[in-house]
Each structure stands twice: as C-alpha cells, then as structure tokens.
N, C-alpha and C positions, 0 to 999 in steps of 0.2 A: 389711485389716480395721481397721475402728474400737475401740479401747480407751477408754471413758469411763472418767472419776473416779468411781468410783460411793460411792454413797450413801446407803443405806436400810435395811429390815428384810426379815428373812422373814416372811412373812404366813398363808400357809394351809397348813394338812398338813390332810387328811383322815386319821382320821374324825369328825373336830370341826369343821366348817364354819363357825360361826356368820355362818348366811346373813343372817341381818336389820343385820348388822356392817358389809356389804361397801362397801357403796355410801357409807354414811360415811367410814367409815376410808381408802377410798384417797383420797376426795378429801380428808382431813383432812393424809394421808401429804403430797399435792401442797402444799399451801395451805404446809403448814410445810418445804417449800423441798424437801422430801428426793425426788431421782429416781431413785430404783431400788425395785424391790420383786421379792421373789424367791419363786416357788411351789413346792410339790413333786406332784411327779406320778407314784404310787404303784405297782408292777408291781397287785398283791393288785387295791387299789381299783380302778383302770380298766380290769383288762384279764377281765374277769368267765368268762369262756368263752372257747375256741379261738379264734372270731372273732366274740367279742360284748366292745364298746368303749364304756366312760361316761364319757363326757367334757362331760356336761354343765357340771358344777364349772367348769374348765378356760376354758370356752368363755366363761363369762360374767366371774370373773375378769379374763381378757385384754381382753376388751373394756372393763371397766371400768377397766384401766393406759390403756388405748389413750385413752381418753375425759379423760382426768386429768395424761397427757403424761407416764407414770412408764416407764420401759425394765422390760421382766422377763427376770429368769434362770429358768427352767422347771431342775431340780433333779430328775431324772430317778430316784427310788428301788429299786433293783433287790431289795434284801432282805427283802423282805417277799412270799415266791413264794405266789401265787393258789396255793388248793386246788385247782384242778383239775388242776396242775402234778403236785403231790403225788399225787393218785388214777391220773393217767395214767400216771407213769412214778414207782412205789413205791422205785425203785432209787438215786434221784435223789439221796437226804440225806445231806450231808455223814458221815462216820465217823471217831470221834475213835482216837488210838493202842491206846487200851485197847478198842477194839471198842466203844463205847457209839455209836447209831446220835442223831444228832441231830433233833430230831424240832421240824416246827414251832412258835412259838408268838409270844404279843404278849410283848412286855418294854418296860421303863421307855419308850425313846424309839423305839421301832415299837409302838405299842399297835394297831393293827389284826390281829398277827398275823402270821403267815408266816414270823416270823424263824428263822435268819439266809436263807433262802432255800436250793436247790438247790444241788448241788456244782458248783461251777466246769467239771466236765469232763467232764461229763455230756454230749455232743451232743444227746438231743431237749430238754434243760432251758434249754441255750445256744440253742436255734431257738427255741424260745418268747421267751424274752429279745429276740434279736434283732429279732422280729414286734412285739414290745413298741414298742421304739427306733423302727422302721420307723413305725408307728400314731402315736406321740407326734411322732416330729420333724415329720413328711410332717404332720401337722395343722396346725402351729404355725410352720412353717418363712418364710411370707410375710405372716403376723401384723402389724400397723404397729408392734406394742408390745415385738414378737420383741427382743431385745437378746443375750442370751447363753446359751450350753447347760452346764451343770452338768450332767455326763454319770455322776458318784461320789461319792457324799457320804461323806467320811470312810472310805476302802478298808479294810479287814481281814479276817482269816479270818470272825473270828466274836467278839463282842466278850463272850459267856460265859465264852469262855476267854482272852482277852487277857492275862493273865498266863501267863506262858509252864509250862508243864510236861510233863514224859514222856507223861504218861498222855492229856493234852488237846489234846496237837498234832492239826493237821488237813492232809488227808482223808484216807482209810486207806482210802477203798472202792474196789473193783475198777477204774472207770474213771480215777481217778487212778494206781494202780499200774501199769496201761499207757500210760500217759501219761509214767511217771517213767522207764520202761523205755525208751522212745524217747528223752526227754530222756539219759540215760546212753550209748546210741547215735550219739546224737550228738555228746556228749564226749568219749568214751573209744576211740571206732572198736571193737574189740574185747574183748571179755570177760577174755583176758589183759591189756590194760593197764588196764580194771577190776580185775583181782584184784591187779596189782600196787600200784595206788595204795591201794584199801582193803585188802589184807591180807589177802585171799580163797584159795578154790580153786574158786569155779564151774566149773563147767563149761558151764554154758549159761546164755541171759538167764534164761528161767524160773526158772532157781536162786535171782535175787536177791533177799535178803529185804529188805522196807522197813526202814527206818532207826527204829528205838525208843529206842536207848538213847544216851545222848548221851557214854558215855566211850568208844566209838572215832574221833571229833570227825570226819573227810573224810566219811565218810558221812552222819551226819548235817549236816557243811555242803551236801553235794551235794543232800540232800532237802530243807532248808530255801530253799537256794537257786532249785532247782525250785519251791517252791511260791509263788517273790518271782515266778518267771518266768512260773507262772500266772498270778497274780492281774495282771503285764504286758499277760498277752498277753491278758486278759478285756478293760481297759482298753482295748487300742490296738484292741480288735472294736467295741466300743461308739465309742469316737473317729471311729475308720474308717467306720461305718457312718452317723454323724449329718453326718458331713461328705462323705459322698458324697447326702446328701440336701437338706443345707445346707451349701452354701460362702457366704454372705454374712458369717453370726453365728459368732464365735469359739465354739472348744467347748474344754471344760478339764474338769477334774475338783478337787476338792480333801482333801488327806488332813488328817488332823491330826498333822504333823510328825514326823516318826520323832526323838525325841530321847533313845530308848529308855527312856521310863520309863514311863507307859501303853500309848502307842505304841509297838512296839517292831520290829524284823528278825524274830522269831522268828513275830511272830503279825500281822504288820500287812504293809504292803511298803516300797520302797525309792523314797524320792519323788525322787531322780537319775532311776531308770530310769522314770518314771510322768511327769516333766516333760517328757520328750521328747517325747510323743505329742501334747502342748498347744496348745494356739496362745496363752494366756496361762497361769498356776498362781495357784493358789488354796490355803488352807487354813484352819486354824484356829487363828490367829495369837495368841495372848492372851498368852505369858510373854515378856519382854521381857529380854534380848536373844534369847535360843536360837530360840525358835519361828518368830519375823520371819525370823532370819539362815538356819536352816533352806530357810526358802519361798524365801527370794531366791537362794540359794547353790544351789538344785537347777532352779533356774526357768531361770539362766545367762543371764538377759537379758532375761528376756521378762516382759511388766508381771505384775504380780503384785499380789494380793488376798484382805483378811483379810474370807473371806465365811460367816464365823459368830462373831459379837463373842458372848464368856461374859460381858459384865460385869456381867448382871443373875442369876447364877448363884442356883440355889437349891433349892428341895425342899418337900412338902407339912411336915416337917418342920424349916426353915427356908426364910423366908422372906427374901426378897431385899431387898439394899440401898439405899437411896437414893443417888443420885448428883446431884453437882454438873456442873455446867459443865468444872471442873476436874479432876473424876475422867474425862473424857472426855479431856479433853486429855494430862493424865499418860500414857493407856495409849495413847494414838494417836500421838499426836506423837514418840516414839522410836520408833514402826511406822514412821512418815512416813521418819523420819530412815534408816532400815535398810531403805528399799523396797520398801515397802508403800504401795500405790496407790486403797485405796478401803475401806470398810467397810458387810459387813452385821450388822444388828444379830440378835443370837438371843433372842428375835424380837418381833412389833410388842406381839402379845394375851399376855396373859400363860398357858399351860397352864392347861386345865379338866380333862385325864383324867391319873389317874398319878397317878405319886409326884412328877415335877415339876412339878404343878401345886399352889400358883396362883405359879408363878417363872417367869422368865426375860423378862414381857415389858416394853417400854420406858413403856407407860403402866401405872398403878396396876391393882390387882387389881381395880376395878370398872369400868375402862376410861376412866376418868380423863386428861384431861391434869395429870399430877401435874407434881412436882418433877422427876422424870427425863426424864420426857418430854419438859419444856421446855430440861433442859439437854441434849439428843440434838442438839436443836433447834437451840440455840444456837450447839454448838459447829459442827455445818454453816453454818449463818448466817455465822461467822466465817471461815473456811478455805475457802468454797464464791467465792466471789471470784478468789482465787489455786490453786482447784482446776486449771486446764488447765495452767497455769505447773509446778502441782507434776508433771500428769503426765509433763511431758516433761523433767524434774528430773534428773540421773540423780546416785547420789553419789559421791566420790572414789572410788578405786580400790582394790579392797585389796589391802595389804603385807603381810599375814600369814594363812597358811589352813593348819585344823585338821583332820588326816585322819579320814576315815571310812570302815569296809569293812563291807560287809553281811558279809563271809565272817569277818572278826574281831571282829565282834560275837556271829554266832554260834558261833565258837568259844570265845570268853571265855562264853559262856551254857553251851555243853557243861561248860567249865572248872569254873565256879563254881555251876551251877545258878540263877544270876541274871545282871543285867546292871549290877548297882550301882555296882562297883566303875568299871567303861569310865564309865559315864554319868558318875559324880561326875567322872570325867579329865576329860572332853572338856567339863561344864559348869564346871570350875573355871579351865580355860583361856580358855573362852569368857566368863566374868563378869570374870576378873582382866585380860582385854586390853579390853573393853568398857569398862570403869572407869579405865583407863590412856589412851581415849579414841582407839586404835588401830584400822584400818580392817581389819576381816578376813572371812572366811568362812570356810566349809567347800569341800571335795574330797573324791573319792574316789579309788580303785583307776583306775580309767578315765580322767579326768581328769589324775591325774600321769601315766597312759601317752600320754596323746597330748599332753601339755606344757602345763604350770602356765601362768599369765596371764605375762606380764612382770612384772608391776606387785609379784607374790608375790616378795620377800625371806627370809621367812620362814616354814617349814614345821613345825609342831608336830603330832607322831603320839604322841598317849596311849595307854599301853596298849596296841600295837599288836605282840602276840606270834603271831600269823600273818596271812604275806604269802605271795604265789604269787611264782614266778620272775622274770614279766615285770614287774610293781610293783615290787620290787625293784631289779632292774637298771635302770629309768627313775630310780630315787630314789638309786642311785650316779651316774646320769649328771647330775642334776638337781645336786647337791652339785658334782660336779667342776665343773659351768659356773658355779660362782659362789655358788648355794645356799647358806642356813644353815637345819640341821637340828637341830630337839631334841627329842629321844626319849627312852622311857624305855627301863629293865628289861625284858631279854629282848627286844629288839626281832627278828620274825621269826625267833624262837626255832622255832617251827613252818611247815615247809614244806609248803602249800598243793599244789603242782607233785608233789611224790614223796608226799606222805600220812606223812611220817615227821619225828621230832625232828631238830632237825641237835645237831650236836656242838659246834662252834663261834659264840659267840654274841658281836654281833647275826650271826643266821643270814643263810641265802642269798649267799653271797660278799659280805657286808656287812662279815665282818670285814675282810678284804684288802683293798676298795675302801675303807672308810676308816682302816687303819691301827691299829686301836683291839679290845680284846675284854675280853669280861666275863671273868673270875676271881673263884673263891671263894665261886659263886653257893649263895645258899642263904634260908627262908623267915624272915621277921622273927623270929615268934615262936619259932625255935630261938636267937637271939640271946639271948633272956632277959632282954631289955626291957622293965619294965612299961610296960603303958599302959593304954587303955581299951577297946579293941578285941578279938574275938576273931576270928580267921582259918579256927576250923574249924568253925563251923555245915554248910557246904557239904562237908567232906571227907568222903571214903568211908569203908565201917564199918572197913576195915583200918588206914588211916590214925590213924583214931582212935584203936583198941587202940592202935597202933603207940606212937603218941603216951601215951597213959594208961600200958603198959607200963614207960616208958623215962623216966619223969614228965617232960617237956617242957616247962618252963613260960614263960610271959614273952606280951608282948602283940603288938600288931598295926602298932604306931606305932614310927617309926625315925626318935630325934633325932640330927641332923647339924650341923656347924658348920662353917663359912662360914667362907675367911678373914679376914674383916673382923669376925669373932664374930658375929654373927647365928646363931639357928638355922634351919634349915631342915626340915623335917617329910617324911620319908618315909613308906611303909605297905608291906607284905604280902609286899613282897620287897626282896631285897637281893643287889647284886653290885658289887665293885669294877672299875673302871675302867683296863685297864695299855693304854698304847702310847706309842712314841718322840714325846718331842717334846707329850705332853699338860699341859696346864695345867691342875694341880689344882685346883678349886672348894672340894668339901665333901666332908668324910670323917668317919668315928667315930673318936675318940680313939686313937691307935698305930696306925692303917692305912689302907689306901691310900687313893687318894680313888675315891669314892663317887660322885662326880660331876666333871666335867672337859670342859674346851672342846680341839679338836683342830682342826688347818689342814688341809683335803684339796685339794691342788691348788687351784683358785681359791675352794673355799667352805669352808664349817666344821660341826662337828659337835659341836653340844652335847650330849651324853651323860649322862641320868643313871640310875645303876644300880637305882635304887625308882621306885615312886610318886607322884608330887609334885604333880599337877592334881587328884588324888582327894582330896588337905588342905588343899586353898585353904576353903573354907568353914568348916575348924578352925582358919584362921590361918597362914599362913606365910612370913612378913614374906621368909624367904631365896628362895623361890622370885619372889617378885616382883620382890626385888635383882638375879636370875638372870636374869628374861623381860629387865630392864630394859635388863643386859647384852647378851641376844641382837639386841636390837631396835639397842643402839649397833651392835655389830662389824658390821649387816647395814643399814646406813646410816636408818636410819628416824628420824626425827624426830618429834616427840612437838609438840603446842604448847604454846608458851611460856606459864607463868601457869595452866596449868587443875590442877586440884588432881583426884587421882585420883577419880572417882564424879561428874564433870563432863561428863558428857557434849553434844559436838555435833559432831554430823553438817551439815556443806556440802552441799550439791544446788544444782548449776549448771541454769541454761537459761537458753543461748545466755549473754545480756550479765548476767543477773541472776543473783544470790546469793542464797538462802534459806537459815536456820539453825535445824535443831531441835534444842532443847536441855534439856536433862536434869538433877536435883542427885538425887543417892542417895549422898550423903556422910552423911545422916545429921544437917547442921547446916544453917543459912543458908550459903549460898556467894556469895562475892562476886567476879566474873571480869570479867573484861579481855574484851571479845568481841575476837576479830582481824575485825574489818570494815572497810573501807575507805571505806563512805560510812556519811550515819544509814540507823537501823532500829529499827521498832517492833516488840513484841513483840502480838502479837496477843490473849493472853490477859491477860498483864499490863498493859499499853497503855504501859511503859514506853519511854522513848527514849531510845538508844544511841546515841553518835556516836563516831565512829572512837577505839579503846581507853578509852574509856568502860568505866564500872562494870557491870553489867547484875547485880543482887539474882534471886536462886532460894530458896526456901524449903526447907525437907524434900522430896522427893519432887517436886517443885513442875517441870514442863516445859513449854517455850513454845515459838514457832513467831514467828522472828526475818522480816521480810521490809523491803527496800527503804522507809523514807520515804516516798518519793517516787510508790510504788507505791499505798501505804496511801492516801495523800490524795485517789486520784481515788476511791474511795467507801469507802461507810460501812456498818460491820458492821450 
C-alpha cells in the first residue's frame, strides 16, 4: 500500500453542505498546492431507512477531488445512529451505572443528532452498522480519488461523560452484561477462581454483579478492561470489514491520544490495542511532545498522521486566532520531528451551526483567503518539496521508554477518583526528557512482555502501583539483562494476578529480584509538612473523620535533599529505601534515604520512594540532576552544546540528514547544529555550516535540510 505525505483540510460534514461552495473551494484547495481533502460520511445522514442510501452529497464531492487531483479520506461517522435504528430496536441505548438510559441527541460537534449512537453490543444495532460500512466502502472503493479510509473518528464511550465517574460509567444494559459474563469466562475459566480473585462467593455466573463501585479495584479493573476490549473489538469489525471490501486503500482510524486527561482509559480506549488493527495510525496530534509521541509509540512503526490539526480552535463565544506562517511551523515541525507524517487541517469553512461556529476554519469567517489561509498555504509551499524525503525519514531510535497500563491507570482512578496525579507522572517525565533533548517513547504491559526494543536503556514507570505477574517478572528479567530502571513509590504494591495487597513492597517478587524494599511507608501529609497541596479531596468519608479525629495536619509536598544539596520535590507518598549495597541519593533530614540507586546483576535500579514526575512542573531542579544521572550509568549521551528546551530531532533517509528544531527555553538560543555538511533552515532561510551558530527565538522551530538539496528549487 501506498502512504502519501498528506496535506490538507477536512471539508464537508453534513448537515451543512454549502453546496454553491463546492466547486470553488476544492479547485481553490488544488491551485494552492494542498493534496488531500478529507469528508465525512455520516451513519444518520445517509443511511435514511433499512435499505434506502443518500449519497447523493458523496457522490459529487468525490468527483470533484477527482476532477482537481486532491486524494480523499472518506471519514466514516458511526455516532450519530439513524432514527430508525432507535424505533427498530428501543433496547439498543447505551445505560449509564446509575440506570439513566441515554437517549439520542445533536451536541456541540454531531449537530445532526443521534449521538452518542447505539450500544456497542447490541447485535441488530451492530448489523446495521455493519450494512452502513458495507453501502459506503463498496460505493467508493474504485473511486480515482479513493485515497484512504478513516474507519473512527476520535473512539470513546460517549463524550457526555468523558470525565470519568461512578455513576456515568458505560453500558450497564443487559446486552453488555452478557457480553461481560463471557468476557470473565473467558478469563477466569471458572467461577471459583472468579471468587477467589475478586473476593466473592458466587455460586454461579448469573450471581455476578457489574462492577459500580470503584473501591474493590480487580473488579472494576476487569469491567473497565472489558469495555477497552469492546470498543477493540467494534474497531477491528469495521477495519475487517472495509478491508475485506477494499484491499488497495489503507484503512486506520484515529483516536485523540490517551494521555489521560480528556482522553482517558476509563472512558475512551487504549490506542496500543486500536493500532494493531491499522494499516497506518492517525490522531489528533496537537500538544507537543505527549500527543505526537502517544500516536507514534502505539502506531510501533507504521506511518502515522496528525489528521485533525486544532490550530484554528475556537467558539461562537471566542473567536479564533490568526496565524502566521510561523505558528504553523512552531506546531508542525516538532510533529515532523516525533513522527508525524502529514496534516489535516480542522477544517477548511469555518462552522456555521453550533456553539463552534464561526471557528475552526483555515480561511476567514466570510470565506476569505485571509491571513491564515495564506500562511496554511505557505508553510506547505515550503516543506511540500522535501515532503517524500520526509516520508521515508525515520528518526533515531529511542533510549529511553515510559511505562503505561491500561490496568494501572484504572486502578489509580479507582484509588484516587481521578487520574491527575498518574497524568502529571507520566507528563513531567515526558516534558523533562523532551527538554533534555532525549529519544524516547512509551510502552506498555505487553510490550515489556514480549521484549523492549534494544535501543531502550532506560525504563521510567510512574506511579505504577499495580502490575499482574507476568509484567513483572519480564521487568525483573529486563533489569538483570542489563536494564536501568526508575520507579517510584509503591511500585506493584497491588497484585493484579491474585486481586490482593502484597505485603512486601515493590510487590510481586520485586523485592527479592532486586534486592531493595520499602520501610516506613506512610502518607506525606501524616509527616507534617507544610505545603500547598491537599491529599484528601478524594479520601473516603472514614478516612476523613479519621483524619479530623486525630487532627492530622501537614501538606501534600515532600522536600528532600540531594547529596550535592539540591532539593528534590516529592508528593503524596512516602517510603524509605533499605537494601545491601544501595547508594543513597535523597533523604529527609535524620533518615534513611528516600531515594537510592542499586546494582542488580547486570542492570540497576533507581528507586524512589515518592512522587517525583508529578513536580516537575513545580520545579524540581533534583529530579533532573537524578534523570541526568540515570541516563549517565545507562550509557546514553546527551548532545554536546544544546542547552535543555533545545530541541532536535535527526530523521535519516537513506544518505540525507534532515533536522527539526525546537527553542522552549524561554530565551533566544544560540546552538552549535552537530551537522556535517551546510544546511538551510527552511523557515528561517538561515545557513548553517558545519558547528555553526543556528539563532532560535522564543518558541521559534525550523526544519534544517541539506544545502545542496535546497538549491535545486525554490519555495
């Protein structure tokens, strides 16, 4: 299959056509260089009755990309379920935990209606779906203009309730409760090693009640889990199905990044287990680093595509941005550099219905070739040259990857009622190696079991207080071959495997295999700390008395000090660190240390007993002296001359070099490029020659390539 660089906007959603538009705009689309244009094509809108199909839209559309030489991704909308769906089968509608039956309707960005659509596990709701796929591809599938199938636009339960809560988790209605019942049959083989794991005494499946409450944690991981494995297994039907009707045109879907803060495990899915079904991955790639490294770390190889650009964000209540040439390039260019292969823009017309309208499109609100639209324009004008080059670009390898579990995310969600605390870990690790200029990604559970890349040296698990058995024992074996590991507090303090607390912590035979255990564990705020934080918004009502009782006071923040006097900034928990042969780091004044590096057999084990990726954004000059640390003992080398918040990214193909480069220092940066021949800076038009100066403003990113390349044409 073919992968282009693609390059364009989203153009039409019904029920706003603006047909007298059409014929303009795309040829307007071509003229100013951009080849791709992307539609959507709605279940509601075109599938009107059982077997009555309007595709008139559709039809003229395609032929006019065809006519204009623009490739299209047809964008397949499943959420938005036709009324007839609803009248046929009344049984069909999602059911939140509390019994509220959800009921269709239009919202912000499905104004037609129907949202969020039928239950997932509904079989006659799924055959209609399916007829849907069947009708759309089979029309479209031999198109000249056919380019690619967008089979999910941004997967979730139901984006009413995307924040996560007891009462609004989904679906509770009957066809998913036998649905979850096999799922557990499947796990568990029998009803006694069900009762043994969750704590039961069924006596038969029908006993089992769904999962509501989130402090017995294995059961509600086991229904949350289930419902990542619907929303899978809905996915790989529609994949399955478009591609047994079209094998030419890649088919993908795209989510908007699990990086649990809108997006989350609890109410969205898991885009490891959603990339495998791809033939490329897509998303909605906008924060830089997390969101790009996201798509590319779960995609595992396969080109990848930021195909809903926010940069024109906005609301009938604010109105959007103007953009330069440069604001394109700032947000693109560290994409480019973290592999990201193409952009679509959200979208061309700017909204007429809604609360998003008149935002989000690239020409002005009266359809204007404005300011932005010309700099859309430009910056493809500029990079559209060295577009095929980039595709086959690939970049260095990374040294260092930051664990992720769907199942210890939602158990820190049970824990805490949110997922704030995991999110700040995992994003303060991910900004503070980004900024250090450091090649890394994500992993998951599945990934260290069947064996980390080579290239990974360095393994950082935040907040990762439940692992299962076999995650574990890979991440003892992983360490003895060589490995360096840095984890916090409690690590695998909760057994996954048995459904039960261990005793010994880090749990799971963690402690034995590396020689090392927590003592003295206990909650910041019983230390008596002031600080700023408070730790018990989310505790239970006994806890609380408990605490009010016994007057308990002191804060959330745990300062620590470094031997080289630095502080170092922990939070929410606290344990000391004892084993033979450990090198103290950072301790509280009179005890033990708190934090500590340990030799395991060939690899090492950076241990600390708090929090410490969750206060990188409060500042924590010790923690970065520590990563600095990790990255020596685990051989990685940094480049020479770049000052932390300098970022660039290498991408090889074949004999050439390309460099996207980044300042988020905050100041003018002035660097040392490591290149070996000249190179001009595409945006800047600046020229580099070997350790040469290359000037970055604030914020300021450019896109380095060959001299020599540059001179055979002209932007």
């Amino acid at each position: 299959m073919e992968f282009p660089f693609i390059y364009g906007a989203q153009y039409y959603r019904a029920p706003t056509p603006d047909i007298r538009f059409w014929e303009h705009d795309l040829c307007r689309m071509a003229e100013n260089g951009f080849n791709h244009v992307k539609y959507w094509a709605q279940w509601r809108y075109s599938h009107r009755a059982p077997d009555a199909y309007v595709f008139d839209d559709l039809d003229r559309l395609m032929d006019l990309a065809a006519e204009n030489g623009l490739g299209v991704t047809i964008n397949v909308i499943y959420d938005v379920g036709p009324s007839w769906v609803f009248r046929e089968y009344p049984d069909c509608k999602m059911v939140t935990a509390n019994g509220q039956i959800v009921e269709p309707r239009a919202v912000i960005c499905r104004q037609i209606g129907g949202y969020p659509g039928p239950c997932f596990n509904h079989s006659e709701a799924r055959d209609a779906r399916m007829a849907f796929t069947r009708a759309v591809v089979g029309r479209y599938a031999d198109h000249p203009a056919m380019s690619m199938w967008d089979i999910w636009n941004e997967p979730e339960s139901c984006l009413l309730f995307r924040k996560p809560h007891e009462h609004t988790l989904l679906c509770y209605c009957p066809n998913c409760r036998r649905a979850f019942l096999e799922w557990l049959k499947a796990k568990y083989s029998s009803i006694d090693s069900l009762n043994r794991v969750w704590g039961r005494c069924y006596g038969d499946w029908d006993d089992v009640e769904l999962p509501r409450d989130r402090s017995t944690f294995t059961d509600m991981i086991d229904w949350r889990l289930f419902c990542l494995d619907t929303l899978a297994l809905e996915a790989s039907s529609r994949i399955s199905l478009a591609k047994s009707i079209d094998s030419e045109h890649p088919v993908y879907l795209h989510p908007v990044p699990n990086t649990l803060d809108a997006f989350n495990t609890m109410t969205c899915v898991d885009d490891f287990q959603l990339a495998e079904y791809c033939d490329c991955f897509a998303g909605t790639t906008n924060g830089v680093p997390i969101q790009p490294l996201q798509t590319t770390a779960a995609a595992n190889g396969r080109v990848c595509y930021n195909v809903e650009s926010h940069l024109r964000a906005g609301s009938t209540g604010m109105y959007p941005k103007t953009l330069s040439v440069q604001d394109f390039a700032d947000a693109f260019i560290p994409q480019i550099g973290l592999g990201i292969r193409g952009f679509l823009h959200w979208q061309y017309r700017a909204e007429t219905l809604g609360m998003e309208s008149p935002a989000w499109g690239l020409l002005d609100v009266d359809g204007s070739e404005g300011t932005t639209y010309k700099a859309a324009s430009e910056f493809w004008e500029r990079i559209r040259p060295v577009a095929d080059l980039l595709l086959q670009a690939s970049p260095d390898s990374a040294q260092v990857a930051i664990f992720k579990s769907s199942s210890n995310d939602v158990f820190n969600w049970c824990m805490n009622g949110n997922l704030s605390e995991l999110q700040s870990g995992i994003d303060g690790y991910t900004r503070l190696l980004y900024k250090k200029n450091v090649q890394l990604t994500y992993v998951n559970d599945r990934m260290l079991v069947d064996g980390l890349p080579a290239s990974v040296r360095l393994l950082i698990m935040p907040g990762c207080y439940a692992l299962d058995q076999r995650t574990a024992d890979a991440l003892a074996v992983w360490v003895a071959a060589g490995g360096t590991l840095l984890c916090e507090a409690h690590t695998g303090a909760y057994n996954l495997t048995t459904g039960r607390h261990e005793i010994e912590i880090p749990g799971l035979g963690l402690a034995s295999a590396f020689g090392l255990r927590e003592v003295g564990a206990t909650a910041v705020p019983h230390l008596g700390i002031a600080g700023d934080a408070d730790l018990t918004e989310a505790l239970p009502d006994d806890v609380l008395k408990a605490i009010a009782a016994f007057g308990i006071a002191g804060g959330d923040l745990l300062p620590l000090e470094m031997r080289n006097g630095e502080r170092f900034w922990g939070c929410s928990r606290y344990a000391e660190v004892a084993g033979d042969d450990l090198e103290p780091i950072a301790s509280r004044p009179g005890c033990g240390p708190c934090v500590g590096i340990k030799k395991v057999d060939g690899g090492r084990v950076v241990y600390i007993g708090t929090l410490a990726g969750a206060m990188y954004e409060k500042g924590n000059p010790g923690l970065s002296t520590l990563v600095d640390q990790a990255l020596e003992l685990c051989g990685i080398q940094r480049l020479c001359g770049i000052p932390d918040g300098v970022r660039i990214d290498r991408l090889h193909a074949d004999d050439i070099d390309i460099m996207a480069v980044s300042n988020s220092t905050g100041g003018v940066a002035h660097i040392k490029v490591p290149c070996v021949e000249s190179m001009v800076g595409l945006f800047s038009e600046q020229i580099i020659q070997p350790q040469s100066e290359l000037m970055l403003m604030p914020g300021q990113a450019d896109l380095l390539v060959p001299e020599a390349i540059r001179r055979n044409w002209q932007p």
